[in-house]
C-alpha positions as CSV (number, residue, x, y, z in Angstrom):
1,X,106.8,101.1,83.6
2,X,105.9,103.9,86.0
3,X,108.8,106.5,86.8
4,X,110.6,106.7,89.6
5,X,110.1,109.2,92.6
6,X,113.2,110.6,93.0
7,X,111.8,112.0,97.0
8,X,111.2,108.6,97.6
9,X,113.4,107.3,100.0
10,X,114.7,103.3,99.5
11,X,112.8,101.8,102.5
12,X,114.2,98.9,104.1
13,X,111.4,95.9,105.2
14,X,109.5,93.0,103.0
15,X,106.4,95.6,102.0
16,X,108.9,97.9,100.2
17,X,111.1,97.6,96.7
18,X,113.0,99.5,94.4
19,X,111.1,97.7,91.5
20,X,107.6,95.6,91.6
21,X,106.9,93.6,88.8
22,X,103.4,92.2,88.1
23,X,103.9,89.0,85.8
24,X,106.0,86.1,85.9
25,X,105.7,85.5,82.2
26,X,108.6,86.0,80.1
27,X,108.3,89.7,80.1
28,X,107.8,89.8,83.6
29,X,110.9,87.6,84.5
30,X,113.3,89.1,82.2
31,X,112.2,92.4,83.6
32,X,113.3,91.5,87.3
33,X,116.6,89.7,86.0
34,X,117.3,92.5,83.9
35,X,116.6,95.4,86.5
36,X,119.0,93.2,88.6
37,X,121.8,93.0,86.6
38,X,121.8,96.4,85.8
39,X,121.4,97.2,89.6
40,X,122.5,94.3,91.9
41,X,121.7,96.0,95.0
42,X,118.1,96.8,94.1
43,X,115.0,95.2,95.6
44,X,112.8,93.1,92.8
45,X,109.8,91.9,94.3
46,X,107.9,89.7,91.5
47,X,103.8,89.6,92.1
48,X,101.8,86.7,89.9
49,X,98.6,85.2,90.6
50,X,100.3,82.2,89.5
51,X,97.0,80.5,87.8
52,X,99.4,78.5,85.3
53,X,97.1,79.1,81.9
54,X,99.1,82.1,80.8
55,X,100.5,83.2,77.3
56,X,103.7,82.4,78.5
57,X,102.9,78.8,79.4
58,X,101.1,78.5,75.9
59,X,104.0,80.1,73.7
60,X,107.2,79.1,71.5
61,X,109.5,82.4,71.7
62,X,111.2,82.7,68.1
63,X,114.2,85.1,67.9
64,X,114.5,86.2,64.7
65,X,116.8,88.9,63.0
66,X,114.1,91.0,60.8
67,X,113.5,94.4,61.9
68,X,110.6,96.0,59.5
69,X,111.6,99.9,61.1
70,X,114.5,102.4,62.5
71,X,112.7,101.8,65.8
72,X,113.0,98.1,65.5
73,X,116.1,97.5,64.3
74,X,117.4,99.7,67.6
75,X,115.6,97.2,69.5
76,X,116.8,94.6,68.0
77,X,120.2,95.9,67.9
78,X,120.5,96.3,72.1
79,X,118.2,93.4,72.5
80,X,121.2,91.0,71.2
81,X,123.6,92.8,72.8
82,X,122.0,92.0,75.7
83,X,121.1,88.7,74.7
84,X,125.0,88.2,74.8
85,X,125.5,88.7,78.4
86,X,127.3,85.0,80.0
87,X,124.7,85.3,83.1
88,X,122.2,85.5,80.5
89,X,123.0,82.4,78.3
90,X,124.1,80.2,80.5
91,X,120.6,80.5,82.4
92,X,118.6,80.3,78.7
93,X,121.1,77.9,77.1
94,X,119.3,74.8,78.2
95,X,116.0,76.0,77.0
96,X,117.6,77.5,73.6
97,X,118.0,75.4,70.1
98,X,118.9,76.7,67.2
99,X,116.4,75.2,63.8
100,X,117.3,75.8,60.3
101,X,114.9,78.0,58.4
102,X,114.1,78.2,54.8
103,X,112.4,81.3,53.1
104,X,110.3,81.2,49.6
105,X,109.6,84.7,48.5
106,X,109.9,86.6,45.5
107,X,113.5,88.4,44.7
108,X,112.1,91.4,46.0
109,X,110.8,90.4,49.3
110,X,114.3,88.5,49.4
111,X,116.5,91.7,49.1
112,X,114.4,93.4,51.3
113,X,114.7,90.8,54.3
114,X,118.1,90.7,53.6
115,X,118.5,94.4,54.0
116,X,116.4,94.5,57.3
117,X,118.8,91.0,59.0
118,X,120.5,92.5,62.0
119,X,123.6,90.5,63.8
120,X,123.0,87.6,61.3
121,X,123.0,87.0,57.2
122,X,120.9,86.0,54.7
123,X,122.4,83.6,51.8
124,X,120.7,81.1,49.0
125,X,119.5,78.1,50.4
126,X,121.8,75.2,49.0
127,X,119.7,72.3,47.5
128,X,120.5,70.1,50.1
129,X,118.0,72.8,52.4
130,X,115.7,72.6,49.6
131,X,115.2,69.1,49.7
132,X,115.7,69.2,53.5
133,X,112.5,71.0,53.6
134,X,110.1,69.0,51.3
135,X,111.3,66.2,52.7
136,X,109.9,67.3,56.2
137,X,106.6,69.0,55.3
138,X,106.5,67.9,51.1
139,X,105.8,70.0,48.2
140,X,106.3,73.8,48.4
141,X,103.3,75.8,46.9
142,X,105.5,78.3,45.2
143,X,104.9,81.4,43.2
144,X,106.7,81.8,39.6
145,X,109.7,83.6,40.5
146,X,110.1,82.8,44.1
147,X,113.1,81.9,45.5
148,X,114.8,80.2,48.7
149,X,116.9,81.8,51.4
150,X,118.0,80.8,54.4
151,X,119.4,82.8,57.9
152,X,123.0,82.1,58.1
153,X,123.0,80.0,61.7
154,X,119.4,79.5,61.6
155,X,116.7,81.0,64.1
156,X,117.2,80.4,67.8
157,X,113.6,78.8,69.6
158,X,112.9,79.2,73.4
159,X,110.9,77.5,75.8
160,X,109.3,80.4,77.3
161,X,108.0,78.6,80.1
162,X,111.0,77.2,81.1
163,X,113.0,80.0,80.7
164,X,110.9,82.3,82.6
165,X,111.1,79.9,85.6
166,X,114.8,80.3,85.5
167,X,115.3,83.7,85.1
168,X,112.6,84.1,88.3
169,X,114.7,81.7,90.2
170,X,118.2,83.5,89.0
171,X,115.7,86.8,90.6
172,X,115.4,84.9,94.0
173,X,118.8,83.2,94.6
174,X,120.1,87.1,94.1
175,X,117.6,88.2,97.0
176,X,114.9,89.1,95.1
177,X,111.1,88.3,96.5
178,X,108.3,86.4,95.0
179,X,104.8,86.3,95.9
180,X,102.2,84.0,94.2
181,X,98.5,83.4,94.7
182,X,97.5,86.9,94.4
183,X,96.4,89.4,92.0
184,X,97.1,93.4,92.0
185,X,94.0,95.2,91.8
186,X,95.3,98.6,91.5
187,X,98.4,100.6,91.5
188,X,98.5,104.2,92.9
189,X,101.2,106.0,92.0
190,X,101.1,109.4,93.4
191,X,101.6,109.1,97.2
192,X,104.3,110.1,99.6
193,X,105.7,106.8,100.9
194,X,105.9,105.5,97.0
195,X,103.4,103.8,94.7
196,X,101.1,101.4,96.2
197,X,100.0,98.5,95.1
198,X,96.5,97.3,96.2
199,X,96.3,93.1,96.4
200,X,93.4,90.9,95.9
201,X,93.9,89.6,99.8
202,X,93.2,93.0,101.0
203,X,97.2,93.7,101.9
204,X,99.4,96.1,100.0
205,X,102.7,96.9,99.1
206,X,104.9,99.7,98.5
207,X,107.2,100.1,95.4
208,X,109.7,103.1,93.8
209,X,108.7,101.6,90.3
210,X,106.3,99.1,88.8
211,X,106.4,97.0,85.5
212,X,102.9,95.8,84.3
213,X,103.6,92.0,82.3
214,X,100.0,90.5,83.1
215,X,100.2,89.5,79.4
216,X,96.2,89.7,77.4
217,X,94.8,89.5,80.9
218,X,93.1,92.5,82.4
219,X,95.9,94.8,84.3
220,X,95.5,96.5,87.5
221,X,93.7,99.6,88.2
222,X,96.1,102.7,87.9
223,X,95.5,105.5,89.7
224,X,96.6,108.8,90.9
225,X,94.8,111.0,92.3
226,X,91.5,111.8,90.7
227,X,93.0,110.4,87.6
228,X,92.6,106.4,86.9
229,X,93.7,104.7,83.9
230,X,92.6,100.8,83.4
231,X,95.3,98.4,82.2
232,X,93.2,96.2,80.5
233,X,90.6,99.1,78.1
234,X,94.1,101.6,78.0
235,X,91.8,104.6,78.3
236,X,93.2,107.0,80.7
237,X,92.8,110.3,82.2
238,X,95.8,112.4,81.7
239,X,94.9,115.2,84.0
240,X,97.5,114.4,87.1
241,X,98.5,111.4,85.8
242,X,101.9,109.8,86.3
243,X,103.5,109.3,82.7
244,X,103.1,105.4,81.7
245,X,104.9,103.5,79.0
246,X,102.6,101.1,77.5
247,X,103.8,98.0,75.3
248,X,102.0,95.3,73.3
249,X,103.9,92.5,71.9
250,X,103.0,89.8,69.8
């Protein structure tokens, strides 16, 4: 996400907002609901070229409670608080199930999930789960020593597709904007009036901020000044360049 200009005024009109975001994936549309509820009052204009094969459309999200690092486990930590707002859940609940999970590991590998479980619990699978389990896929391949686990309350599974279409329509009913059927060629960032972004139909808009979701597809072109770098290679010129936060997810 680029940073904001603070000597950039908030410009009334439909070519200006606080915040563009390019992708209505998941990312994209929890961006713009999220950037609204932390600021009702802002302007969210959501870009997509609204093709339909995306990862998003293609994808099972799986929340689960492991966090492998310090820096994980912080994200994890404000992610669920988050994930805890009302608004939130009752737009996600229809889309949400929770599903039993069984893990077969070694003691060690055990202990050391256990220890990295954050806002849930780890316990030893009854026999009931056991059987549960071979009964839906048959025989375990085990290692000697291995031994079963389960999350206490299971692992929640989201429709991503779904869900992203709600929080997007959540975006709009609040008097946010979306535009479909186009594609963001670049983005320049350092200009007086704000960023710019260039479109594939020739027209442009003007943003404060703008969050890059296009997914494994190529990103716009970002530029400012003599310095360019491309969304989908990474490489980038630093010399001039507006600071950008870049982040993969799998």
């Amino acid at each position: 996400m680029t940073p904001p200009d603070p000597a950039t005024p908030a410009r009334a009109g439909g070519a200006a907002a606080d915040l563009a975001v390019v992708g209505a994936g998941i990312v994209g549309a929890a961006v713009a609901f999220g950037a609204l509820t932390d600021r009702p009052a802002s302007r969210i204009l959501v870009l997509d070229e609204g093709a339909g094969n995306t990862a998003t459309h293609w994808s099972l999200g799986v929340l689960a409670p492991w966090a492998a690092t310090p820096g994980q486990r912080d994200l994890l930590v404000r992610g669920t608080a988050r994930f805890r707002d009302p608004r939130l859940l009752a737009l996600l609940r229809p889309h949400l199930r929770r599903v039993s999970v069984l893990v077969a590991a070694g003691a060690p590998t055990l202990e050391r999930l256990a220890r990295s479980t954050v806002g849930a619990g780890m316990e030893p699978a009854s026999p009931g789960t056991v059987r549960a389990a071979r009964d839906a896929v048959g025989e375990l391949l085990l290692h000697p020593g291995d031994g079963f686990a389960t999350v206490h309350g299971g692992i929640a599974v989201l429709d991503t597709a779904a869900a992203a279409t709600a929080l997007i329509d959540a975006v709009v009913d609040a008097g946010g904007h979306l535009r479909t059927g186009v594609r963001v060629t670049r983005v320049d960032t350092a200009r007086p009036d704000g960023q710019r972004l260039l479109l594939s139909d020739g027209s442009t808009v003007t943003a404060r901020r703008t969050a890059l979701a296009t997914g494994p597809w190529p990103a716009p072109l970002i530029g400012s000044g003599a310095a360019s770098r491309s969304g989908a290679s990474g490489v980038a010129s630093r010399s001039g360049a507006a600071p950008w936060r870049t982040k993969r997810m799998a």
